[in-house]
C-alpha positions in Angstrom: 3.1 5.6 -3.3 4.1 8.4 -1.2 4.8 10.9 -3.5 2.1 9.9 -5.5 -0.8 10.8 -2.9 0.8 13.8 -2.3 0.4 14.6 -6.0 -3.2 13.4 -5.8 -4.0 15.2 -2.7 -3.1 18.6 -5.1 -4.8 17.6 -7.8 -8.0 16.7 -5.8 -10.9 19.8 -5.4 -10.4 21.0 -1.6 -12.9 19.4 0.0 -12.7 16.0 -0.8 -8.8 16.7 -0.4 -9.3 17.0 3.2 -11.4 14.3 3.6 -8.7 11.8 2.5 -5.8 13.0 4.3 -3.5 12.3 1.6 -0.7 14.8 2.4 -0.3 13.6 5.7 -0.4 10.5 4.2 1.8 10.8 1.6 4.3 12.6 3.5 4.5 10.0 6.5 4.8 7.3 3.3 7.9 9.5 2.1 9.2 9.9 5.9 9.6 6.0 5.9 10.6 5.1 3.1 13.8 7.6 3.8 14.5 6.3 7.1 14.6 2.7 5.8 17.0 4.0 3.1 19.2 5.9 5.4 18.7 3.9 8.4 19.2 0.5 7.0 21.4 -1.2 9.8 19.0 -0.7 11.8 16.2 -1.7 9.4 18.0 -5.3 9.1 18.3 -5.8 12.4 14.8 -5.1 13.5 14.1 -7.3 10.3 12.2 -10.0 11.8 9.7 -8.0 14.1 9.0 -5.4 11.2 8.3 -8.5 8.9 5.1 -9.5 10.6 4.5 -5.7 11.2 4.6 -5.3 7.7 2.0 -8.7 7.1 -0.3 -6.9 9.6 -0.2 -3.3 7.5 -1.1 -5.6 4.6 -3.7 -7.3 5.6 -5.3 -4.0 7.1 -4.8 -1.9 3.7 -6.5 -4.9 1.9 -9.3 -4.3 3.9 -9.1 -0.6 3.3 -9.3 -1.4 -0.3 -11.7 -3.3 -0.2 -13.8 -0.7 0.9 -13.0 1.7 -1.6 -13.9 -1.6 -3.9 -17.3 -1.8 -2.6 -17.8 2.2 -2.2 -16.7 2.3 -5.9 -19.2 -0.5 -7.0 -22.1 1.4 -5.2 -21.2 4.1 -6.9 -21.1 2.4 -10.7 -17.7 3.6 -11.3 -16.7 1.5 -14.4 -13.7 0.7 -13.2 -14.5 -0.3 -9.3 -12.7 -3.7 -9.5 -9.0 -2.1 -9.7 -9.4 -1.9 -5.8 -10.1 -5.2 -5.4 -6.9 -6.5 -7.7 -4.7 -4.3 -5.2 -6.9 -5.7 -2.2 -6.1 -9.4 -3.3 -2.2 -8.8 -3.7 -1.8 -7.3 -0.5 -4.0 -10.2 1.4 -2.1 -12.6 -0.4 1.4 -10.9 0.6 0.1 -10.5 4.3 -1.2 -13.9 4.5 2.0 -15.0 3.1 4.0 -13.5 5.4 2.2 -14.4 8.6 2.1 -18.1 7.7 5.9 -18.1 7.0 7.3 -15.0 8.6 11.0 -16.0 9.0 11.9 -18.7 6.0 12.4 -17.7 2.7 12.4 -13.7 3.7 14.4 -13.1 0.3 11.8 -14.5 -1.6 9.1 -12.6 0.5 10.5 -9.7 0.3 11.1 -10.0 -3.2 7.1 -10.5 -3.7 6.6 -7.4 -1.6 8.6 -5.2 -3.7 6.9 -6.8 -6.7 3.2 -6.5 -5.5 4.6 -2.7 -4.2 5.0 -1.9 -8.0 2.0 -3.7 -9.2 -0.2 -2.1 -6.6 1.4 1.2 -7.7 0.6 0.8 -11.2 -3.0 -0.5 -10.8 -3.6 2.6 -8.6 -1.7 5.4 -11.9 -4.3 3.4 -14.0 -6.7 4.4 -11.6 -6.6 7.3 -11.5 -5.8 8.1 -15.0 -9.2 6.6 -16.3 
């Protein structure tokens, strides 16, 4: 989703642009997503702190989007539940994660990486309506 708020952040009028932050945003996203590509030894071994790391950034971007849920519904945007489907994947994935951090990490992980895409989608759909 990194490159993708960067892309939004242009495509945004000015003002609102630099309310959201989305090219620091974006570009941090980016940053991080090439360490853990280019960095990966290191990524495995730190694997089992950055797991509930990870559950905690979920849980906290739920509630994020469930904001933008609720500022979307006060609003009477038509489509102000899409924020709430992304919400309830990444609670369930944190919550997931926390409960059952170090058993069946393959599986977790694989759920993450599913939700990830999901979540992605949900949010091109969003912004394409």
């Amino acid at each position: 989703t990194g490159v993708l708020s960067v892309a939004r952040y242009f495509m945004m009028r000015p003002e609102l642009a630099a309310q959201k932050q989305l090219l620091f945003k974006g570009i941090l996203s980016v940053m991080a997503g090439a360490v853990c590509i280019t960095k990966h030894d290191w990524f495995i071994g730190a694997f089992p702190l950055l797991t509930v790391l990870y559950a905690i950034a979920m849980l906290i971007l739920a509630a994020a989007k469930l904001q933008k849920m609720a500022d979307m519904k006060r609003l009477q945007s038509p489509h102000w539940y899409m924020p709430g489907i992304s919400a309830l994947m990444a609670a369930v994935l944190g919550a997931v994660i926390l409960i059952n951090p170090f058993g069946a990490v393959a599986a977790v992980w694989t759920f993450a990486a599913i939700s990830l895409i999901a979540e992605a989608i949900v949010e091109i759909i969003a912004i394409a309506i």
